[in-house]
LOBA-813951 format. One line per field, with one value per residue (C-alpha): z, x, y. Coordinates in steps of 0.25 Angstrom, whole numbers. Last residue first. Layout:
BEGIN
Z c(Z ...)
X c(X ...)
Y c(Y ...)
REM end
This chain:
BEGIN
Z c(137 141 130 119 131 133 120 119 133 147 152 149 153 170 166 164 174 173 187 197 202 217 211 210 199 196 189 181 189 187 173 172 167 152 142 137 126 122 111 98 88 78 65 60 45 40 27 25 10 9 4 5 2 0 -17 -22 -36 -41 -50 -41 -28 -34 -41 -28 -20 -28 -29 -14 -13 -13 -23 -24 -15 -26 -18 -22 -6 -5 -18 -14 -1 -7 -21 -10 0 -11 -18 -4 -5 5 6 22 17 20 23 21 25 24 13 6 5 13 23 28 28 36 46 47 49 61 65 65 74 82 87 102 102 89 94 81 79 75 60 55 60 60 64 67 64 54 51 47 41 44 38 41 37 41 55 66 58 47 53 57 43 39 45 36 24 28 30 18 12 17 13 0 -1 6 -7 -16 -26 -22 -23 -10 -3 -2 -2 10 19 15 20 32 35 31 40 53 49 50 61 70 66 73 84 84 83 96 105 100 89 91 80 72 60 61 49 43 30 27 12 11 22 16 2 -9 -21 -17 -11 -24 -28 -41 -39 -45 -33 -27 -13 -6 -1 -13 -10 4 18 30 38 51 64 78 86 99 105 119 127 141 144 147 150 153 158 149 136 135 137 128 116 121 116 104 96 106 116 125 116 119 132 143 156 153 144 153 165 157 153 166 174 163 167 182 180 174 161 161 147 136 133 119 117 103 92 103 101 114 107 97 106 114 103 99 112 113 99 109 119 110 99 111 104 90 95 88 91 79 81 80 95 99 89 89 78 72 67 74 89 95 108 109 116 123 127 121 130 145 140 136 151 157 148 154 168 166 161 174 182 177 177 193 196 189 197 209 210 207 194 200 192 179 170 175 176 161 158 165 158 143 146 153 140 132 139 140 125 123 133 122 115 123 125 111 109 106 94 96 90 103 102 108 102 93 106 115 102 101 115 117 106 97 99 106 89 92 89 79 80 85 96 89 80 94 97 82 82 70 65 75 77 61 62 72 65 51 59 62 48 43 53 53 37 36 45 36 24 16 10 15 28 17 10 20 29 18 16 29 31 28 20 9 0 14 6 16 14 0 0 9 -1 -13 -2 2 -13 -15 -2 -6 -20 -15 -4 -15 -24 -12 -10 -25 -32 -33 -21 -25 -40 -34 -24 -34 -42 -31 -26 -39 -52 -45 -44 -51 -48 -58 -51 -51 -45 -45 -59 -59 -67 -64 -62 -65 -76 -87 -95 -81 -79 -92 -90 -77 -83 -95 -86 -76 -90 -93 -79 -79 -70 -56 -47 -34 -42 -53 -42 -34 -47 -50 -38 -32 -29 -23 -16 -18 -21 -32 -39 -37 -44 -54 -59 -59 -67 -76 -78 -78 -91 -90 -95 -85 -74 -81 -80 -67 -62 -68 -63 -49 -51 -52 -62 -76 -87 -99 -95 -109 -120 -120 -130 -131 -124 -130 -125 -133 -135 -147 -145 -132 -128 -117 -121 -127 -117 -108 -109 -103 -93 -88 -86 -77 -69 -67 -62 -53 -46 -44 -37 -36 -39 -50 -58 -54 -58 -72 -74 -73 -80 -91 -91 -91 -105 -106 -117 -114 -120 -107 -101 -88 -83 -91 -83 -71 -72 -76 -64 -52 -59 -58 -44 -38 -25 -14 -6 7 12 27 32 42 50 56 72 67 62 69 82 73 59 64 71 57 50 58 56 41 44 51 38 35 33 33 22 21 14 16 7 12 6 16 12 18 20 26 40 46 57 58 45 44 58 53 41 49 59 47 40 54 58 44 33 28 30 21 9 -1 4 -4 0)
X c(83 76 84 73 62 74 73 58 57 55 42 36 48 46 30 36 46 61 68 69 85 84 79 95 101 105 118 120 128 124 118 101 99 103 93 88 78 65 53 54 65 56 60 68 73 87 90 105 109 108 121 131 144 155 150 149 150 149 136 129 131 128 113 110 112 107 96 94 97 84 90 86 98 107 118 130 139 135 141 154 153 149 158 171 165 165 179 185 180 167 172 169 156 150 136 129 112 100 108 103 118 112 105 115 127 116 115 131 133 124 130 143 137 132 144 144 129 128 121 119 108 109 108 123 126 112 111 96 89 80 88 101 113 128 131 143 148 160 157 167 179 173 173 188 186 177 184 195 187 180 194 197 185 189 203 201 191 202 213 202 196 184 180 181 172 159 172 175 160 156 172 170 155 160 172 165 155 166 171 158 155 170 165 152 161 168 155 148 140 126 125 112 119 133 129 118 125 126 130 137 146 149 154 145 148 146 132 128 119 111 99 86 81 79 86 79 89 87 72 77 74 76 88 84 85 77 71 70 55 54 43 33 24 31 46 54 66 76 67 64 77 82 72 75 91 90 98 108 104 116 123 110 111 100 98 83 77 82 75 63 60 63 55 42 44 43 31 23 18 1 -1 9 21 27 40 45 57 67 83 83 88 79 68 74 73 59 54 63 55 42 46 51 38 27 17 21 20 8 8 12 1 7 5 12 22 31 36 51 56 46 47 36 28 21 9 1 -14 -20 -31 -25 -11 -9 -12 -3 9 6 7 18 25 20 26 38 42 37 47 57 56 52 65 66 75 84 83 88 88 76 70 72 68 54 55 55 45 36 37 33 21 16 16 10 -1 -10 -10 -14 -28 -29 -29 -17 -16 -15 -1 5 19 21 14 26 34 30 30 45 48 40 48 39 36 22 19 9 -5 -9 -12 -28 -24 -15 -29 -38 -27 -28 -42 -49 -65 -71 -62 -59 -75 -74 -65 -71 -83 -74 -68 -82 -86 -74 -73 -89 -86 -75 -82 -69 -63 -52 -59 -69 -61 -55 -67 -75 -65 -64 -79 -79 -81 -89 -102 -110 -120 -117 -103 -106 -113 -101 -89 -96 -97 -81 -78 -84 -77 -63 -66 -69 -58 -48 -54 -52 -38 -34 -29 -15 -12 -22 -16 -2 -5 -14 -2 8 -2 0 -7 -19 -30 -43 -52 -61 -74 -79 -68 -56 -53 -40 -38 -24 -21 -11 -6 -10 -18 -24 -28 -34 -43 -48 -52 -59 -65 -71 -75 -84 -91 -97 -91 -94 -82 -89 -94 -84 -73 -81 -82 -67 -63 -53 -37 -27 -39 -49 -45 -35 -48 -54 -41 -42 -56 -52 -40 -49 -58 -45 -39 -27 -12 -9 -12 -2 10 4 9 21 27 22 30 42 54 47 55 56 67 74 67 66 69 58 59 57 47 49 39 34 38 34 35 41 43 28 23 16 27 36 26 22 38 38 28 33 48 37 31 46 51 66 69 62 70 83 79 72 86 93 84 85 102 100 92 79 79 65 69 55 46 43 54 64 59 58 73 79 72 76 90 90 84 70 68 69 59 63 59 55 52 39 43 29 32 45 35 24 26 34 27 13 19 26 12 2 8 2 -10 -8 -6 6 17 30 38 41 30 23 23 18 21 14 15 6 3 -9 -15 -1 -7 4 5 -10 -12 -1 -8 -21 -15 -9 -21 -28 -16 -18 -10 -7 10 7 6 5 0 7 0)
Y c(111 124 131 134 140 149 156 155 164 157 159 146 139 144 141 127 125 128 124 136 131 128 113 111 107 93 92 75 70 56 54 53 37 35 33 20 18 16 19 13 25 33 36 50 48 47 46 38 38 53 54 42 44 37 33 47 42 56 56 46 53 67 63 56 69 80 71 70 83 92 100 115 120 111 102 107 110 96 90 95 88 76 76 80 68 57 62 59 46 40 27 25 30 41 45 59 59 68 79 90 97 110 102 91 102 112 99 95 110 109 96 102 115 105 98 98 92 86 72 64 56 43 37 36 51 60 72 78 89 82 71 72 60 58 45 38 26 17 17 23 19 27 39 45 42 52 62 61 59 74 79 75 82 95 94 91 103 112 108 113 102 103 117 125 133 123 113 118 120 105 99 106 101 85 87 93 82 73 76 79 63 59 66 58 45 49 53 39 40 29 21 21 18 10 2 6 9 -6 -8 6 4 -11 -5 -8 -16 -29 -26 -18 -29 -23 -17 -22 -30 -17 -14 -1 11 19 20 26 21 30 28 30 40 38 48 40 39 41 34 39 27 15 18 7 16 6 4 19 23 12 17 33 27 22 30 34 47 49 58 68 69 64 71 76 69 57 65 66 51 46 58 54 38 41 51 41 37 31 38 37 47 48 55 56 59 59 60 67 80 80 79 91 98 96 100 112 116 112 123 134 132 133 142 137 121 116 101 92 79 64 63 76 81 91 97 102 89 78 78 69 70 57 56 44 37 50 59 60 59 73 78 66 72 85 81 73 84 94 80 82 95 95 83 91 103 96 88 73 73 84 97 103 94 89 102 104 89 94 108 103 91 102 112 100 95 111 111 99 100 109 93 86 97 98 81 74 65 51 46 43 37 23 13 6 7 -3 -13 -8 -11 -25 -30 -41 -53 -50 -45 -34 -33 -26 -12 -9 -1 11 13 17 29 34 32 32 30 39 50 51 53 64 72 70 78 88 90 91 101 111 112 113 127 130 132 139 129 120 115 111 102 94 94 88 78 72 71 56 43 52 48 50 58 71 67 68 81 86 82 92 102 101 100 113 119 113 122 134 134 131 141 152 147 148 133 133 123 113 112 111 101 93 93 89 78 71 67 72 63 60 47 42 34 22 14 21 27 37 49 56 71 82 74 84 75 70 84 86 74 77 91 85 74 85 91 79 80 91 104 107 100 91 81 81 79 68 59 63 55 65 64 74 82 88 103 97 94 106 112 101 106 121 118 109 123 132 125 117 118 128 117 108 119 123 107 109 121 116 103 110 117 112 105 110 121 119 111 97 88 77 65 49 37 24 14 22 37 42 55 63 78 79 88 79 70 80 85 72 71 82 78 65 71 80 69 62 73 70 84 86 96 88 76 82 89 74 67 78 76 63 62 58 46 39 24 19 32 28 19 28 40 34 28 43 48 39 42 56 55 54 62 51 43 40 26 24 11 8 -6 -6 -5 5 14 14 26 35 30 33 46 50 46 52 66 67 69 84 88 98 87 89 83 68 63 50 38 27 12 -1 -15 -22 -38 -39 -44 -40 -32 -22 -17 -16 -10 1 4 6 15 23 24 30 40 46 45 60 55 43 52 40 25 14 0)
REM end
C-alpha cells in the first residue's frame, strides 16, 4: 500500500496502520511518503509522535529521497523515449535548471513535445534543435504559459475547480458549476490537452484531477480573495443540499469550504458538529488499547516503552499550566543546584512542580513534554510560547544539553521518583552523557511513572544505499573501511580522541580559509592540505574512518553527539563551513589522497548559492574521482532512544550553599528582566 503525504495522516489511520502491522492477520507492506519541511496544518504533528512512540515497536525505515541527477536524468529520458539522441550538454542544463525536481524535468518535457521539439518518427523518437533560452527558468513560468493559452471561460472553470480541492468527480463539479454539460467536457478536454489535468473513470463517474499538487497550487494561489470567497461559498451551499440529503459521510467539507468564504457563522457550526462526530467515532486514548497483544518473549523494557509518551491532546485548562510547569522545573533544578537536597527551598520547588504535573494529569493518563527544533510540544500539540519565549527557549536549551528529546510523566509518580529525576538534572555534566545513558538511568533508579527519552542519532536510508540485483559485486574492489562504515559509529570519544577531533577541524577550517586566498597550486595551499593529512593520521589509529556530520544544532562525530564546551568557536566555524558548502556529512577514508582534499576544499569554496548541493556534489565526485572521501554518504536524522539508563549518583563534594542565600523562587524569576531569565541555568 503507497499512501502519499503521510505527515496529513490523521491519528485515527495511523492507529489502524499500526494495529494491522501488528496484528499479522495480513501480510502489508506499507510506502508513505511525507514531506520533510515544516508543516503548517495542525494534522501533520501525528506522525512524528506516532513515529517517536512506534517507530522502533514497528521497524519504520527512513529512505531519503534525493534530487535527480544527470545521470538519473539521462536514464528516464531513454527509458521514455527509446534511440532519443539528447546531447550531454542538454541533459546536463536541463539537470541544473530542475534542480532534481522530477515534477518540473516532466513539465519541461511536456512542453517539448507539445511544441513539436520531441517527436516520434516510426519506432524512433528524434529532438528538434532548440533555440537559445528555450527552456523556461520554474514551474510557475510554465504553468502561466499554459494558462495563457486558455480562454477566461475554461480558466473560470478550473479556478473552481482548483477551489475544490486536488481531485473532483466531474459529476459534482457540473452540479455545483452553472454551464451545460458539453462545455464542462470542452474545458476538461482542454485541460487534459494542456497536462494541467488527468481524466479518470471510477466507477460511474469521470473523475478530474490535477496533474500535480504544484499546478493546482499555482491556480489556487492566483485566484483574487473575494473570488475565492465567492466560489468556496458556492460549493459550500451545493455541499449542504447533499448533506441535508444524507448524500455526504460527513460535515468535514462544508466547514472546510465555508470557513474560507465569508459566512462564518455556518463555518463555526458545521466545524462544531464534525467535532463532535470525530468525538464519537475515534478515541485516540481508547485506540492505544486495542493494539495486539504483545509477544510474552519479548524484552520487558522495550515493551514498557512503546506506550510511554502521551499522545492525548491536553485540554485548555492542561495546557494554561505549561508555562508555570516550566518555570517550576527551571527554578527547582535552580535550587538544587544551589541548595542541599533536603532543604525548604528545594523541598518547596519540588512539590510547587508536582503540584503542576498533578493539575495536567487529572484529564490525560500521561504528558510528554518534547523539544522538536525551535517548539515545544506537549502531547503532539505545539504550545504557544510568545508571551513566555525567554522561559520556554531556556527549556529547549536545557533539552539539548541533556541530550533529551522527551519527558513523559504518567499519573500515580511520586515525589521520591520527581527528586531523583531532578537532582540528576541538576548535577549532571554534559561529557558524562554517553549514548544511551537516560535508557541505563532509567533501568538503574526503576523508574515507573516519570521516563526520559535520549535524543538519538541514525544513519538515515538513502535510495543509493539499497542492493539491486542489477549491480555488479564490488565486494572485491572496495577497501574494508568502505564495506563496513559503521564500524566504530555510535562510540563514545574519550577526552583524548576529541582533542585529536578539535585538530582536524582546526586543519579542515585553515586549510578552507587558504585556499579561499590562495590558488591551488601556491606554496600555502600545499601546506594547508598537508597539515590536514597530517592531522588526519594522528586519526586513523583511533578508527580508520571519520565522519563529521550535523543535525540541526548539533555535531555529530561518527554518529554521537559532540560535546564542544571548550572549543565552541571550532564547532562554530565547523557549523558555517557545513552551511556554506551545502554539506549534511564529510567522511574520510584512511585513503583520502592529497589530490582528494585539494578537489574538496576547492570545491567548497565553489559551490553555487542557488544550488541545493546535492548535485553540485554527486556531479564533482564522479567528475574528479574523488574516491577518500565521502560526501554526504552519512545523513543523520533524530530518532527516539526506549526509555532508561544509568546516571551517576550526586558527586561527593560537590558545594552546598547555605539556605541563608534568598534561593530564586517563581514570582523572584517573574520579576527578573529577559536578559537574566536566559542565565538561570
Amino acid at each position: 500500500m503507497l499512501v502519499d503525504d503521510l505527515h496529513y495522516c490523521d491519528p485515527a489511520s495511523l492507529h489502524l496502520f499500526r494495529f494491522i502491522v501488528k496484528s499479522k492477520v495480513i501480510r502489508l507492506f506499507l510506502c508513505g511518503t511525507a514531506s520533510e519541511e515544516k508543516q503548517t496544518k495542525s494534522q501533520s504533528l501525528p506522525l512524528e509522535l506516532f513515529r517517536t512512540a512506534y517507530g522502533a515497536e514497528l521497524d519504520i525505515l527512513s529512505v531519503v529521497l534525493t534530487p535527480l541527477t544527470v545521470d538519473d536524468i539521462g536514464k528516464f529520458l531513454n527509458m521514455t523515449f527509446p534511440g532519443i539522441d539528447m546531447p550531454h550538454r542538454m541533459t546536463r542544463e536541463l539537470a541544473d535548471l530542475a534542480q532534481g525536481n522530477p515534477l518540473f524535468v516532466i513539465e519541461i518535457l511536456r512542453k517539448m513535445i507539445s511544441d513539436q521539439r520531441i517527436i516520434q518518427s516510426g519506432r524512433q523518437w528524434k529532438m528538434a534543435r532548440l533555440e537559445k533560452r528555450y527552456f523556461p527558468k520554474s514551474l510557475e513560468e510554465i504553468f502561466k504559459l499554459k494558462m495563457d493559452s486558455l480562454d477566461d471561460e475554461s480558466k473560470r472553470f478550473l479556478e473552481c475547480a482548483a477551489a475544490f480541492g486536488e481531485s473532483i468527480s466531474l459529476s459534482m463539479l457540473t452540479s455545483s458549476y452553472n454551464e451545460k454539460s458539453s462545455k464542462i467536457h470542452d474545458f476538461v478536454n482542454r485541460g487534459v490537452a494542456q497536462g494541467i489535468v488527468q481524466s479518470d473513470f471510477e466507477e460511474n463517474d469521470e473523475n478530474i484531477r490535477f496533474s500535480s499538487k504544484s499546478i493546482r497550487e499555482a491556480i489556487y494561489g492566483g485566484i483574487e480573495s473575494d473570488l475565492k470567497k465567492n466560489l468556496h461559498e458556492e460549493i459550500g451551499i451545493y455541499h449542504e443540499k447533499l448533506y441535508k440529503q444524507d448524500l455526504l459521510p460527513s460535515a468535514s467539507q462544508l466547514a472546510f469550504h465555508f470557513t474560507r468564504s465569508d459566512d462564518q457563522k455556518k463555518a463555526n457550526a458545521y466545524t462544531r458538529i464534525q467535532e463532535e462526530h470525530d468525538k464519537k467515532i475515534f478515541s485516540n486514548h481508547e485506540a492505544v488499547k486495542y493494539a495486539p497483544e504483545e509477544d510474552s518473549d519479548a524484552d520487558e523494557t522495550s515493551k514498557a516503552g512503546v506506550e510511554e509518551l502521551g499522545d492525548v491532546p491536553l485540554n485548555d485548562e492542561g495546557r494554561s499550566h505549561a508555562p508555570k510547569l516550566f518555570r517550576a522545573m527551571l527554578v527547582a533544578v535552580r535550587n538544587i543546584r544551589l541548595y542541599p537536597i533536603e532543604s525548604k527551598s528545594v523541598i518547596s520547588a519540588i512539590e510547587q512542580m508536582k503540584a503542576l504535573i498533578e493539575l495536567i494529569l487529572k484529564n490525560v493518563e500521561r504528558f510528554s513534554i518534547i523539544a522538536e527544533k525551535q517548539n515545544i510540544l506537549i502531547n503532539g500539540q505545539i504550545i504557544d510560547v510568545k508571551e513566555y519565549l525567554p522561559i520556554a527557549e531556556k527549556i529547549i536549551e536545557f533539552w539539548d544539553r541533556l541530550q533529551l528529546k522527551s519527558l513523559t510523566f504518567r499519573r500515580g509518580f511520586d515525589d521520591a521518583e520527581l527528586k531523583t529525576v531532578l537532582e540528576t538534572f541538576s548535577r549532571l555534566e554534559q561529557k558524562e552523557i554517553t549514548p544511551d545513558f537516560w535508557k541505563r538511568f532509567t533501568e538503574k533508579k526503576g523508574l515507573k511513572y516519570i521516563f526520559p527519552r535520549q535524543v538519538k542519532y541514525t544513519k538515515v536510508q538513502q535510495p543509493s544505499d539499497m542492493k539491486t540485483d542489477d549491480l555488479p559485486d564490488l565486494e572485491e574492489e572496495m577497501p574494508l573501511e568502505l564495506m563496513d562504515l559503521s564500524l566504530g559509529q555510535g562510540k563514545h570519544l574519550d577526552e583524548a580522541g576529541l582533542k585529536v577531533i578539535q585538530k582536524v577541524v582546526s586543519a579542515l577550517l585553515g586549510a578552507y580559509s587558504k585556499l579561499k586566498l590562495y590558488p591551488d597550486n601556491n606554496p600555502v595551499a600545499t601546506e594547508a592540505i598537508n597539515q590536514m593529512i597530517s592531522e588526519l593520521n594522528q586519526y586513523y589509529p583511533i578508527h580508520p574512518v571519520l565522519t563529521l556530520a550535523r543535525v540541526d544544532r548539533s555535531l555529530l562525530v561518527n554518529g554521537v553527539k559532540v560535546d564542544t564546551t571548550g572549543f565552541e568557536t571550532l564547532a562554530r566555524g565547523l557549523k558555517r563551513f557545513f552551511a556554506d558548502a551545502k554539506l549534511n556529512s564529510i567522511t574520510f577514508l584512511k585513503q583520502a589522497s592529497f589530490r582528494d582534499l585539494l578537489e574538496f576544499i576547492t570545491a567548497s569554496i565553489q559551490v553555487p548559492g542557488s544550488d541545493s548541493g546535492i548535485t553540485f556534489w554527486q556531479n564533482l565526485v564522479k567528475e574528479k574521482k574523488i574516491n577518500g572521501i565521502l560526501l554526504n554518504q552519512q545523513i543523520y536524522s533524530v530518532i527516539e532512544e526506549q526509555a532508561g539508563s544509568a546516571a551517576p549518583e550526586p558527586k561527593a563534594g560537590v558545594s552546598q550553599k547555605t539556605e541563608d542565600e534568598k534561593p530564586i523562587d517563581e514570582e523572584d524569576l517573574k520579576k527578573l528582566p529577559c536578559s537574566e531569565q536566559n542565565q538561570m541555568l
